[in-house]
mmCIF file of the C-alpha atoms, coordinates in Angstrom:
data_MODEL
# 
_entry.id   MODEL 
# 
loop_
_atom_site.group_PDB 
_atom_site.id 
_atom_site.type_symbol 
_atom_site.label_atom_id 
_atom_site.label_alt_id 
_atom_site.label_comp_id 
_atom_site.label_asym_id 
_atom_site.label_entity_id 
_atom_site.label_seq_id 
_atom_site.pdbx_PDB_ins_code 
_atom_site.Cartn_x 
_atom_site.Cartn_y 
_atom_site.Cartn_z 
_atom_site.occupancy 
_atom_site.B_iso_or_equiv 
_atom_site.pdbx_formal_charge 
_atom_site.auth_seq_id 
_atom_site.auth_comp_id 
_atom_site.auth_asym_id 
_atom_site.auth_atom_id 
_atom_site.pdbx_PDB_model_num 
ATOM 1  C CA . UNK A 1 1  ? 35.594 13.426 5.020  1.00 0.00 ? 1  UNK A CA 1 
ATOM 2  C CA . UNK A 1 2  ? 32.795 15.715 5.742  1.00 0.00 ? 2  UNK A CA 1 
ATOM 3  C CA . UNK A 1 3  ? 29.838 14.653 7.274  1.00 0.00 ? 3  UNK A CA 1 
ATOM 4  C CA . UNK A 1 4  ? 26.037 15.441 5.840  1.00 0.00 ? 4  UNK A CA 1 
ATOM 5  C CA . UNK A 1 5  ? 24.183 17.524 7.967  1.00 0.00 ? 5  UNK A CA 1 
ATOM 6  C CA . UNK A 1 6  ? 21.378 16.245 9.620  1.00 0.00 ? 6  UNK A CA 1 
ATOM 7  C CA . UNK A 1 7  ? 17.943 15.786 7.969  1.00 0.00 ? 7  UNK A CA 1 
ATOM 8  C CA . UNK A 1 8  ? 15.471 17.577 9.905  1.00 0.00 ? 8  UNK A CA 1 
ATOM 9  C CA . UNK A 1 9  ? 11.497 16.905 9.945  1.00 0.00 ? 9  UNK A CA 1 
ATOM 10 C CA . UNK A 1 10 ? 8.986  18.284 11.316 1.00 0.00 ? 10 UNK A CA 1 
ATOM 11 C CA . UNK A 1 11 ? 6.713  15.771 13.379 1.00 0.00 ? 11 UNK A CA 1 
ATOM 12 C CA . UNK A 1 12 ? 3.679  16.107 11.159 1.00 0.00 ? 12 UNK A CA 1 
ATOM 13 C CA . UNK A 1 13 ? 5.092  14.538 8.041  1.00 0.00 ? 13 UNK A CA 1 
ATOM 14 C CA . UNK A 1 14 ? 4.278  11.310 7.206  1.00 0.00 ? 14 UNK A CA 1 
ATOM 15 C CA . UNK A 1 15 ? 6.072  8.352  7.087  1.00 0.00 ? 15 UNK A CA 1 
ATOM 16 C CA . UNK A 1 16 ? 5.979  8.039  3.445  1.00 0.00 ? 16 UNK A CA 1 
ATOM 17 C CA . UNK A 1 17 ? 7.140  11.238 2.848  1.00 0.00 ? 17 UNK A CA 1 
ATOM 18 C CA . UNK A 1 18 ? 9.945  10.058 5.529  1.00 0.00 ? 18 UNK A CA 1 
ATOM 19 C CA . UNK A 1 19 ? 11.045 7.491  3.051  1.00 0.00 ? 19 UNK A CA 1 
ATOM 20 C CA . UNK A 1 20 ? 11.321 9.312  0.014  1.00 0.00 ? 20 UNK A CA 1 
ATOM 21 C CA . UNK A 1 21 ? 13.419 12.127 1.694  1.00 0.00 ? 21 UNK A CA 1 
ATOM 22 C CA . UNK A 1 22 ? 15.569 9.704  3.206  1.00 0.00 ? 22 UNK A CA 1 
ATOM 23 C CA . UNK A 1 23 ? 15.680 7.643  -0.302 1.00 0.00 ? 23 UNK A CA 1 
ATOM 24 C CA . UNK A 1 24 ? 16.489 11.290 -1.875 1.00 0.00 ? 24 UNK A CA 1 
ATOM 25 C CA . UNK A 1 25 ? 19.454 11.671 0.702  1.00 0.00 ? 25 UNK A CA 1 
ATOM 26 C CA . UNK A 1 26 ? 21.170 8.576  0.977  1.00 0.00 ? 26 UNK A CA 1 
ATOM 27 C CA . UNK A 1 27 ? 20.546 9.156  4.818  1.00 0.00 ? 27 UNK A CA 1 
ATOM 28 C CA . UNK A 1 28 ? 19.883 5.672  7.278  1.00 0.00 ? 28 UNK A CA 1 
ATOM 29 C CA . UNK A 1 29 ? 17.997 8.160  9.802  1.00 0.00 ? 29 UNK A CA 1 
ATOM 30 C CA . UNK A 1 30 ? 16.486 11.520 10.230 1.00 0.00 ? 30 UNK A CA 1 
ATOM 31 C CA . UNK A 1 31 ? 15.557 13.983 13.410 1.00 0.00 ? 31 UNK A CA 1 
ATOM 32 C CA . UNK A 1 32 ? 12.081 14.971 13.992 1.00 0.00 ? 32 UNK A CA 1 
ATOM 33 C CA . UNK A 1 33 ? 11.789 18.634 15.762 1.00 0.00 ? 33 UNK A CA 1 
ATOM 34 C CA . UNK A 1 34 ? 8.612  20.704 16.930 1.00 0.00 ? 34 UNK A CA 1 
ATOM 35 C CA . UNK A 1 35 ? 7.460  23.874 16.265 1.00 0.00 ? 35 UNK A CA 1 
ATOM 36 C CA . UNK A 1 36 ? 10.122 25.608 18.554 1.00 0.00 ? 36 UNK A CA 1 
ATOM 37 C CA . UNK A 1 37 ? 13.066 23.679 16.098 1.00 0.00 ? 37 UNK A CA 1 
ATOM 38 C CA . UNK A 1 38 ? 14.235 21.464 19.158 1.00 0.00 ? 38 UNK A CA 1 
ATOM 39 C CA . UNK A 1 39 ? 15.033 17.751 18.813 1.00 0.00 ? 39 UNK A CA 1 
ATOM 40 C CA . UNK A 1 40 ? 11.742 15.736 19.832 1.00 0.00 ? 40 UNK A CA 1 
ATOM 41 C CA . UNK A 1 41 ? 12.895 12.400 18.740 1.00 0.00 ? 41 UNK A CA 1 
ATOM 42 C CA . UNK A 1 42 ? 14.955 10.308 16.159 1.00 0.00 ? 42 UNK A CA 1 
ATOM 43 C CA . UNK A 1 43 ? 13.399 7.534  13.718 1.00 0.00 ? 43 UNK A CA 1 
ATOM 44 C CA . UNK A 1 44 ? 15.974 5.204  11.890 1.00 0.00 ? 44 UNK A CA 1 
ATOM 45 C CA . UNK A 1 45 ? 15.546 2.649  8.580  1.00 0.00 ? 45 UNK A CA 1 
ATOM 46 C CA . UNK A 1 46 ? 15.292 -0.136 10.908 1.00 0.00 ? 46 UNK A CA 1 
ATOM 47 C CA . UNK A 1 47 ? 12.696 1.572  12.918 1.00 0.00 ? 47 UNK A CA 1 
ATOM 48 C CA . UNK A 1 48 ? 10.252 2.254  9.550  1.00 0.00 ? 48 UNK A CA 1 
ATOM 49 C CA . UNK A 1 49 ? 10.625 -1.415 8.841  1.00 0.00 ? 49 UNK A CA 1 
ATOM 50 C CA . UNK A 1 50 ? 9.629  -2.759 12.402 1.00 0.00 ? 50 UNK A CA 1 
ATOM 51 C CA . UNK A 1 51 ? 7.283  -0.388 13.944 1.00 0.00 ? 51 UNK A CA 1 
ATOM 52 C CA . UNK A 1 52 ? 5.417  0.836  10.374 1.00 0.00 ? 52 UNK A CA 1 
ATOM 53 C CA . UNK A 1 53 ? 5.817  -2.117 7.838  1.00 0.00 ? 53 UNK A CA 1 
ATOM 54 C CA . UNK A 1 54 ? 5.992  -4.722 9.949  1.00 0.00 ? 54 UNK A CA 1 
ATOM 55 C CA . UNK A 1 55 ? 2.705  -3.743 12.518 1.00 0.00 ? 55 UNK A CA 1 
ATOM 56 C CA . UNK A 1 56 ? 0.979  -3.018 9.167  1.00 0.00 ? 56 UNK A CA 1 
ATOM 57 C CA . UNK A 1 57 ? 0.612  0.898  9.506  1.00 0.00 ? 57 UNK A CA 1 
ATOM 58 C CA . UNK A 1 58 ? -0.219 2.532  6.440  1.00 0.00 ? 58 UNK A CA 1 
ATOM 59 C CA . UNK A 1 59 ? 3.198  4.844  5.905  1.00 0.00 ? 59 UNK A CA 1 
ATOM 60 C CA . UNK A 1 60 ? 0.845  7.696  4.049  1.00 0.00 ? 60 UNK A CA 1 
ATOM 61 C CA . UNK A 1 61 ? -1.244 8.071  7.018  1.00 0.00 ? 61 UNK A CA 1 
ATOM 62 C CA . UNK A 1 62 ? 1.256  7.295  9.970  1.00 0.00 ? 62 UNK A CA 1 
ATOM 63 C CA . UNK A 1 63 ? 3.404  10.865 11.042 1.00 0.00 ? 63 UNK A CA 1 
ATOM 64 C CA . UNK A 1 64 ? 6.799  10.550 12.219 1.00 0.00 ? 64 UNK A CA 1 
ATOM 65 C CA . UNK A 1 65 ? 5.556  11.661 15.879 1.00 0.00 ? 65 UNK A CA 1 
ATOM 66 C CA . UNK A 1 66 ? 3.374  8.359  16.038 1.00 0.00 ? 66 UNK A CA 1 
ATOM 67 C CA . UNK A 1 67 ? 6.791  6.344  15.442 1.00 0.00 ? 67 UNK A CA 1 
ATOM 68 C CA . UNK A 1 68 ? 9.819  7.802  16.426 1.00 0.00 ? 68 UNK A CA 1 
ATOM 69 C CA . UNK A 1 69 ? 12.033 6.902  19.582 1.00 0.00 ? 69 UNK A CA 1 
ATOM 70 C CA . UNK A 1 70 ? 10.934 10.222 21.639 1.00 0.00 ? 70 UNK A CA 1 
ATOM 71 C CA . UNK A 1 71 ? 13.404 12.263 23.857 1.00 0.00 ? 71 UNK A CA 1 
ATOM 72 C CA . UNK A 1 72 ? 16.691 10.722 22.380 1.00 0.00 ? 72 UNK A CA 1 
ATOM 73 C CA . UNK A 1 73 ? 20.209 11.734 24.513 1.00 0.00 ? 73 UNK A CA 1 
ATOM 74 C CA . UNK A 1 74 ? 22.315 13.737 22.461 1.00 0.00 ? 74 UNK A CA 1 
ATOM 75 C CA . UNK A 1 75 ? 26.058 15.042 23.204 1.00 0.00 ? 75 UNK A CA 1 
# 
């Protein structure tokens, strides 16, 4: 089996739009990167339900930057 590649976003986009790419994709998470295409951070399913849905943030006007779990270790 191949894996998908990783879904990249930029940090601007908004939580909504989050969803529907993910939705699109099948994908459980996707990688948030800045201007300079590095990896800034990492925001999961789990993490749109707790820290948007759940704290009642309005997912068209909350950006993945305001959510995401920042400075994530990779390998």
């Amino acid at each position: 089996l191949k894996p998908h590649p990783p879904l990249l976003l930029s940090l601007k986009t908004s939580i909504s739009q989050v969803s529907r790419t993910m939705a699109s994709k099948r994908a459980d998470c996707v990688l948030a990167v800045g201007e300079d295409n590095t990896l800034a951070g990492i925001l999961t399913d789990k993490d749109i339900t707790f820290r948007v849905i759940a704290a009642g943030l309005n997912p068209n006007n909350t950006t993945l930057e305001e959510v995401m779990t920042a400075h994530p270790t990779s390998i």
